[in-house]
C-alpha positions in Angstrom: 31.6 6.6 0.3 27.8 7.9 -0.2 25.1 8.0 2.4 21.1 6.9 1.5 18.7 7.0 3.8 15.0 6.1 4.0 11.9 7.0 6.1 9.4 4.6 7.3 6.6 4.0 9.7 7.2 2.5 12.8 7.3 -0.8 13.5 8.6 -1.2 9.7 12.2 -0.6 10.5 13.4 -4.4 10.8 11.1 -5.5 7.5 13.2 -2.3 5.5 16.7 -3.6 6.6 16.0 -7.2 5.4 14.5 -6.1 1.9 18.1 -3.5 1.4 19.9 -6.6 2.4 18.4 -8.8 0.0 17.5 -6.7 -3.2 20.2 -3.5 -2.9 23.7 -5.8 -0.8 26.2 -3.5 -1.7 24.3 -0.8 0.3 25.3 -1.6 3.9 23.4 -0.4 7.4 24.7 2.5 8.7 23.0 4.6 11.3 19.2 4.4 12.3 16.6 5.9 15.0 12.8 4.9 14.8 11.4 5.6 11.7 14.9 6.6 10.0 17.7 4.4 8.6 20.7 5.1 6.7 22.9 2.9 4.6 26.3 3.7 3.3 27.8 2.0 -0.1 29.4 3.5 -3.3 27.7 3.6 -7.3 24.4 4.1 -8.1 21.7 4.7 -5.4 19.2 2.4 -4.7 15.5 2.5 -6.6 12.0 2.2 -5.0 13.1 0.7 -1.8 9.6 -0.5 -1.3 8.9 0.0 2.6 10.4 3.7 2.7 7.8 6.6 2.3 10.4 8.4 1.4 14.0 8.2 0.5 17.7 9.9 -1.1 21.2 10.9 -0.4 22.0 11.9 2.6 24.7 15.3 2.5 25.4 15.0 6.5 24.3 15.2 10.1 22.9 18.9 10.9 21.6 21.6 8.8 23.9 22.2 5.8 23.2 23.8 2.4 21.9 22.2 -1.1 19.4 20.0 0.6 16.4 19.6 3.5 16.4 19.4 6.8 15.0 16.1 8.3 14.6 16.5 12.2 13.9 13.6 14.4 11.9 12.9 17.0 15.1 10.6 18.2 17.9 11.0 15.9 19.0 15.1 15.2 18.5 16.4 12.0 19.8 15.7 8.9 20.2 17.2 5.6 19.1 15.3 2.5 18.5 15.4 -0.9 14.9 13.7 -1.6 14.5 11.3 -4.9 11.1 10.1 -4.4 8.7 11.4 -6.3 6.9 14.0 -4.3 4.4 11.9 -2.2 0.8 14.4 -1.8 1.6 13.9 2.2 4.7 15.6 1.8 3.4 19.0 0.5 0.0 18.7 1.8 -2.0 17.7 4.8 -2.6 14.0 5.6 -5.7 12.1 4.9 -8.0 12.3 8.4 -10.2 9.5 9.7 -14.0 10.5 10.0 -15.3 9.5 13.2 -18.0 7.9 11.8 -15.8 5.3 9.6 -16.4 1.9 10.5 -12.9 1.1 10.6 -8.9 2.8 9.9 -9.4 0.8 5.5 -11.3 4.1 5.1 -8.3 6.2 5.6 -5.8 3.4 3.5 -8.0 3.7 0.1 -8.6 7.7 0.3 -4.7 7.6 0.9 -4.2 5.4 -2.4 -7.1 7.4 -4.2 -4.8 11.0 -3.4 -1.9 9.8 -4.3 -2.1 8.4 -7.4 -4.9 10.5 -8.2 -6.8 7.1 -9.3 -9.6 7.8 -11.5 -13.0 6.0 -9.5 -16.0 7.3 -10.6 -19.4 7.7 -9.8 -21.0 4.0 -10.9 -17.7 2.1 -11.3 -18.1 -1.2 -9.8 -15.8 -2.5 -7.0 -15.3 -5.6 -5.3 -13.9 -5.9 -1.6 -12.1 -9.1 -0.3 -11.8 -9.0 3.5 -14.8 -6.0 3.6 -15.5 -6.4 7.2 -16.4 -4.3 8.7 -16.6 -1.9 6.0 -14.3 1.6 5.9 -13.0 1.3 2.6 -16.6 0.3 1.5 -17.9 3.5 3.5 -15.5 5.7 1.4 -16.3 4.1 -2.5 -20.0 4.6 -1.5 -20.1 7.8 -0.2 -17.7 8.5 -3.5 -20.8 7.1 -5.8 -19.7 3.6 -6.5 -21.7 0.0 -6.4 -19.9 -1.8 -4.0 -19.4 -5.5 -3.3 -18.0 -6.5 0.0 -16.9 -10.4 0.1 -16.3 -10.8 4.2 -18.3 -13.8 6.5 -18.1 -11.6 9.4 -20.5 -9.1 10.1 -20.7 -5.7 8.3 -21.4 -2.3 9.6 -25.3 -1.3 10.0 -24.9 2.1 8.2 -22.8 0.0 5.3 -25.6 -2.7 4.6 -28.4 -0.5 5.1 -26.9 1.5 1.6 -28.7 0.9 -1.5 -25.7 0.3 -3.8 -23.7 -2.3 -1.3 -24.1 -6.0 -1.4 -23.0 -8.3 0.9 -21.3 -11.6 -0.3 -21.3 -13.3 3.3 -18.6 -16.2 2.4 -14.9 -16.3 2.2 -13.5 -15.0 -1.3 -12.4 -18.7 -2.5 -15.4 -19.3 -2.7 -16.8 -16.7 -5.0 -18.5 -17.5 -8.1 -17.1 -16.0 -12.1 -21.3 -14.4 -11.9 -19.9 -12.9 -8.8 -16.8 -11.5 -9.6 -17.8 -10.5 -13.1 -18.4 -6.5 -14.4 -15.9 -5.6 -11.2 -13.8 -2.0 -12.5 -12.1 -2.0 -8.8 -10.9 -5.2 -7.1 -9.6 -4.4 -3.3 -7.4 -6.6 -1.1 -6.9 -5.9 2.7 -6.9 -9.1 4.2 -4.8 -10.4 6.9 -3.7 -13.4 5.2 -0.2 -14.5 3.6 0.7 -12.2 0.0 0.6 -15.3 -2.0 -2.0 -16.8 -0.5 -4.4 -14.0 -1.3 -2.5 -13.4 -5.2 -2.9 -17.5 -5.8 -6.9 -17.0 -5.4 -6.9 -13.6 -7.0 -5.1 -15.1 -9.8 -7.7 -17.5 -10.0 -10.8 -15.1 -10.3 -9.2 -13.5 -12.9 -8.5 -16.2 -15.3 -12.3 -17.3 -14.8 -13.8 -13.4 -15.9 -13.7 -12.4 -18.9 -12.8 -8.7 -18.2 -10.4 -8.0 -16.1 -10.3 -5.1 -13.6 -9.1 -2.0 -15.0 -7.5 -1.7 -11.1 -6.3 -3.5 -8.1 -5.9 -2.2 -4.8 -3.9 -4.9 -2.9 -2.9 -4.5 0.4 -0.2 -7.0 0.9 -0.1 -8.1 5.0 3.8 -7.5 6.3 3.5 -10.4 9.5 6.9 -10.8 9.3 10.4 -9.2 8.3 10.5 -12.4 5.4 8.0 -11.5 4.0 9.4 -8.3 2.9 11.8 -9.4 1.2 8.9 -11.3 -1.9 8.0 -8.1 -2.6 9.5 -7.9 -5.6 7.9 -11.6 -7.1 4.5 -10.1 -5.7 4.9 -7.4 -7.8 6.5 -9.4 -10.9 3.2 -12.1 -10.7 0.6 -9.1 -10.7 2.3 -7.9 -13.9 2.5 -11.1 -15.9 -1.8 -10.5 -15.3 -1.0 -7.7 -17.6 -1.3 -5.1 -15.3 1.2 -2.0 -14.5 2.3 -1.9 -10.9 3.1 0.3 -8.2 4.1 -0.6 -4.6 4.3 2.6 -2.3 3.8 2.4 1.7 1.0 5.0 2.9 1.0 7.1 5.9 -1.9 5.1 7.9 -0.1 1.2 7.4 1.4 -0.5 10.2 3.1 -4.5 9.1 2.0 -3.8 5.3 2.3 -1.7 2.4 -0.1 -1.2 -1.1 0.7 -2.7 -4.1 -1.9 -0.9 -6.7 -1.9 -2.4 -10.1 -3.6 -0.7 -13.3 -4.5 -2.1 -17.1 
């Protein structure tokens, strides 16, 4: 009998046992504490569970040689060996908030942007879905980019007052191919249903003629379902001909990125 465990962020821990359940069965719940689950099972360990920031064998309860010591807030400490790739948060400090962001989507893209070291540059063009009121706009600006933000509700003063934003006051459905056209960086964070939001996105993307070299998406976790269509989330973004990553970041609550590049 083998031990795996996983570490996620709270509130996530009911949404992580129902995606093991459904994609990984043979790996059965074992002990957990907030933010910490284990799951016992034999053969080969499980791959990219999706809503763990981390994850691996677990050698046993206590400090014990060939591996790391987790310690828990609630739980002990255990010793583990670690199969993620090494995450940047892991090794080196976490992203802070600026107290003059609009809003916590400032910390989620810089988050995305550090890990996976995404190359947006000074004049790419980017497109925001669900802008308001306008932190992750806040942080491609001050990083040099033209920026979009699709949103009805209001933005932030200090966002619309910058000479490379434009505001696209309307829902998304209803944006235009002229719109959406010349866009290098499409971001999702709205709180609507994952397939709702990839049906419309979808949509755009058949109507431009150059796609996006990159998707942001942040996929909306309302529900412990709704983990478990992660995996056809992912498999539709690739059949745009995209390569796909879905990692959860320090800063989400109910939801986790799914980044796509060409």
């Amino acid at each position: 009998m083998s031990f795996f465990f996983c570490l996620t962020n709270p509130g996530l821990e009911a949404s992580l046992k129902l995606e093991m359940s459904k994609r990984f069965p043979h790996w059965k719940l074992s002990f957990s504490a907030p933010g910490f689950i284990t799951f016992k099972g034999e053969g080969k360990f499980p791959d990219r569970p999706y809503l763990a920031r981390y994850w691996g064998e677990v050698l046993g309860k206590g400090v014990l040689e060939g591996g790391e010591v987790l310690r828990l807030e609630k739980g002990g400490e255990w010793t583990v060996k670690i199969h993620t790739p090494r995450p940047f948060w892991f090794d080196a400090p976490e992203a802070v908030l600026p107290e003059e962001s609009p809003s916590r989507a400032w910390l989620k893209i810089e988050e995305a942007i550090r890990l996976f070291d995404l190359s947006v540059m000074t004049g790419d063009v980017a497109m925001e879905v669900g802008a308001s009121p306008g932190g992750a706009v806040m942080n491609l600006l001050d990083r040099g980019l033209i920026v979009k933000g699709v949103d009805p509700a209001l933005m932030d003063p200090r966002v619309l007052k910058h000479p490379n934003f434009t505001h696209l006051k309307k829902p998304f459905q209803e944006l235009t191919p002229e719109e959406t056209s010349g866009v290098d960086w499409w971001l999702s964070d709205l709180n609507l249903a994952p397939g709702s939001v990839l049906s419309h996105l979808g949509r755009i993307l058949r109507s431009v003629d150059t796609k996006p070299r990159g998707l942001i998406l942040t996929l909306k976790l309302a529900k412990p379902e709704v983990a478990a269509e992660i995996a056809q989330h992912e498999s539709r973004v690739q059949e745009w001909g995209y390569r796909t990553c879905v990692r959860l970041l320090p800063s989400h609550h109910k939801e986790v990125l799914l980044l796509a590049i060409k």
